[in-house]
C-alpha positions as CSV (number, residue, x, y, z in Angstrom):
1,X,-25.2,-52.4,-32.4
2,X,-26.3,-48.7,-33.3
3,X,-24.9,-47.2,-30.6
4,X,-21.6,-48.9,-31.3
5,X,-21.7,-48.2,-35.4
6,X,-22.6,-44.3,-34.3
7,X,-19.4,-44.3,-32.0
8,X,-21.2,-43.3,-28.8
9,X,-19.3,-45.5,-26.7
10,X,-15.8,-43.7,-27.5
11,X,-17.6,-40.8,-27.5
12,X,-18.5,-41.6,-23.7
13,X,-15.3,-42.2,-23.5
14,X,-13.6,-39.5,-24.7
15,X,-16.0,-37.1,-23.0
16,X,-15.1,-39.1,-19.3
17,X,-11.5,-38.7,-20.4
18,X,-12.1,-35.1,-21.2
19,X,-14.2,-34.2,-17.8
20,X,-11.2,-35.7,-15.4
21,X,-8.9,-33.8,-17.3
22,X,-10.7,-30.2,-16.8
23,X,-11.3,-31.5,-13.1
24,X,-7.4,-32.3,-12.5
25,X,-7.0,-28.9,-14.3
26,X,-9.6,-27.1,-11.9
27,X,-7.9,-28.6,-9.1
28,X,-4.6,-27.1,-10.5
29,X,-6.2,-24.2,-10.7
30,X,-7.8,-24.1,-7.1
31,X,-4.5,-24.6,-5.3
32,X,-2.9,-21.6,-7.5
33,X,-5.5,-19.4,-6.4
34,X,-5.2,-20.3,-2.9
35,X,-1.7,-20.1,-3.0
36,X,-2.1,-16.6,-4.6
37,X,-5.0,-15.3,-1.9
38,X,-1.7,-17.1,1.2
39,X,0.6,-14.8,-0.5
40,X,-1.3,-12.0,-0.8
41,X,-2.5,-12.4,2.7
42,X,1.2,-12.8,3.8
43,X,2.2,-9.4,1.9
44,X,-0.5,-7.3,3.7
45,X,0.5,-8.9,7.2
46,X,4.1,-7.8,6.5
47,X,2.9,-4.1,5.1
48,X,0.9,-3.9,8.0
49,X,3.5,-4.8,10.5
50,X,6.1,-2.7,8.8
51,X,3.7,0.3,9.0
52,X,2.9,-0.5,12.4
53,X,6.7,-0.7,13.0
54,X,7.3,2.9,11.1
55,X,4.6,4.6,12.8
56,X,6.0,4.8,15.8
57,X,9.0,6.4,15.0
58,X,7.9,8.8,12.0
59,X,5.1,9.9,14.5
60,X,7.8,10.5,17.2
61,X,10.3,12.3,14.5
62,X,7.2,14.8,13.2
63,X,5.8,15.6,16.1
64,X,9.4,16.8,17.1
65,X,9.2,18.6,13.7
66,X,5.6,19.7,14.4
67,X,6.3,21.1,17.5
68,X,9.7,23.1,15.9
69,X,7.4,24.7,13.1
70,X,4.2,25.8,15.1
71,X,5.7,27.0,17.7
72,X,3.8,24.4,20.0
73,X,0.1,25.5,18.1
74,X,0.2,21.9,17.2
75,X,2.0,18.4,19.0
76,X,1.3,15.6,17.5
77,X,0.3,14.5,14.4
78,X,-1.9,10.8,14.0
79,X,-1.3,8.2,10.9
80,X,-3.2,5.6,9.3
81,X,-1.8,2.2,8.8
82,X,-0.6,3.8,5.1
83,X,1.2,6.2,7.0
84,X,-0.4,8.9,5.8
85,X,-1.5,11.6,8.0
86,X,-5.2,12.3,9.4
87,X,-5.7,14.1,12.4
88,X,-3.6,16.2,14.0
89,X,-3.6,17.4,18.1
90,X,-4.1,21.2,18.5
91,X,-2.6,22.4,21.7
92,X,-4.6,25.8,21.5
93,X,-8.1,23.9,21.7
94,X,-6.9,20.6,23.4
95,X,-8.2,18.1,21.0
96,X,-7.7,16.4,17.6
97,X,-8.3,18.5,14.6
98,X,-9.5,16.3,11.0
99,X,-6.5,17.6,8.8
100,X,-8.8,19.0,6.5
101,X,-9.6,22.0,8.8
102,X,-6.5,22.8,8.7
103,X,-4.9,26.0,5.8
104,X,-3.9,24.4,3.0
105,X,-0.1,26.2,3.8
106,X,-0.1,24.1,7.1
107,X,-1.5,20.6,5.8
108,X,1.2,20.5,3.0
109,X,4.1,21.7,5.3
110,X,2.6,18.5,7.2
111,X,3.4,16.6,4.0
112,X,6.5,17.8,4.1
113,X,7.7,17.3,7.4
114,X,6.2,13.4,6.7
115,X,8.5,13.4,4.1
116,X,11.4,14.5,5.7
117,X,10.8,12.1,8.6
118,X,10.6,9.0,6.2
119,X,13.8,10.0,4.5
120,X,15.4,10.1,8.0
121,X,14.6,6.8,9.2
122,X,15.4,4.9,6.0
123,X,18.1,6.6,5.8
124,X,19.7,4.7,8.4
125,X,22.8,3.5,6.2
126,X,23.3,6.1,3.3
127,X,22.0,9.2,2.8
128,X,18.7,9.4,0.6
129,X,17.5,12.1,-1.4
130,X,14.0,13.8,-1.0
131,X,12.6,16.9,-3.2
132,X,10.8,19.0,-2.3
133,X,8.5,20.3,-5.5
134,X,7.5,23.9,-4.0
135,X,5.7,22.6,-1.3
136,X,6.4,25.8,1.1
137,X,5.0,28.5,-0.8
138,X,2.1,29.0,1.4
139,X,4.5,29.5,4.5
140,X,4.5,32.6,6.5
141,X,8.1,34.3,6.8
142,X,8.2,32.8,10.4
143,X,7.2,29.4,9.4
144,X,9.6,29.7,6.5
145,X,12.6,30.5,9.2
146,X,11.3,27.5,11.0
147,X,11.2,25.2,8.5
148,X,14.3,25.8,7.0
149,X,16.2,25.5,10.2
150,X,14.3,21.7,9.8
151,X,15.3,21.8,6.3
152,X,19.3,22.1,7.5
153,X,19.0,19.6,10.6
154,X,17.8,17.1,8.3
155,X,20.5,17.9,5.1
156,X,23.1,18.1,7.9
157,X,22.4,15.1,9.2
158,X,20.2,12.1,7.7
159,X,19.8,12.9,3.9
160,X,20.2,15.2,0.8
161,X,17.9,17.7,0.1
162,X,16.5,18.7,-3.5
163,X,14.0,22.0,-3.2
164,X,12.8,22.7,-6.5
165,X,11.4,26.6,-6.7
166,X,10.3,29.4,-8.3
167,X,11.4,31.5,-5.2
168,X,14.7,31.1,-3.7
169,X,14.4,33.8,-1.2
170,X,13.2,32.1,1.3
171,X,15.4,29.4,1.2
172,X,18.7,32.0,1.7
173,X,19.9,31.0,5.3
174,X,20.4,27.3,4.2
175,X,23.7,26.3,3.0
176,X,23.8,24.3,-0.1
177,X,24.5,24.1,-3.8
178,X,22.1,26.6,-6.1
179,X,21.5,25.7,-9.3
180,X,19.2,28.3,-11.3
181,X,17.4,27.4,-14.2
């Protein structure tokens, strides 16, 4: 009779009521997490396949590029699955080279032939734009010459070119719209 005149009863009863709700609710929960963890498993499947599908073809398209600017000092150029570049294969001492042993000049012409080789292959259907911030300051005159005749096969052919400089000199032999600031 005390327990019932105190209310503990409903009280039980409440709190019972209260505890399967919280479990439906962690349940809920559960199966939104899992099917958040499926969809981000799914995402870096398809990133990985897509890089995996990318490589091949970038590496194929800079090495060409590669080859063109060192004047066959350097062949072929090795990605990570972010496609970003790591080693590189030195023909002078026959073996893979860590990019960081490389001049800074040479590892950011690198970046810019990456560049230019991801703006031709998704350019497939319209021409994309890439710019160029500078990047080529630290090239030699020859490397420059060489580079720009890159510069013109890819403008000429796969996308549109933006090379944003202080210097315009050694961008002279390409044909194109100057606008000076």
């Amino acid at each position: 009779e005390e327990s019932a005149a105190q209310g503990l009863y409903s009280q039980i009863s409440d709190l019972e009521g209260l505890l399967e709700t919280k479990k439906r609710r962690l349940a809920s929960v559960q199966l939104e997490a899992n099917s958040i963890k499926l969809l981000h498993d799914m995402v870096i499947a398809l990133r990985k396949e897509q890089s995996t599908m990318l490589a091949g073809p970038i590496s194929e398209l800079v090495n060409r590029y590669l080859v063109m600017l060192t004047d066959d000092s350097y062949a072929g150029l090795e990605l990570n699955e972010e496609l970003l570049p790591i080693a590189i294969q030195s023909n002078r001492y026959g073996t893979q080279l860590p990019l960081d042993s490389l001049s800074y000049g040479t590892h950011e012409q690198i970046v810019v032939l990456l560049r230019l080789a991801l703006g031709v292959i998704l350019s497939k259907n319209e021409r994309n734009l890439v710019v160029i911030d500078d990047r080529l300051v630290n090239a030699d005159p020859m490397r420059m010459k060489r580079l720009s005749l890159i510069l013109q096969e890819v403008s000429n052919n796969s996308c549109q070119i933006i090379v944003a400089t202080c210097n315009d000199t050694p961008y002279t032999g390409i044909k194109g719209h100057v606008i000076s600031v």
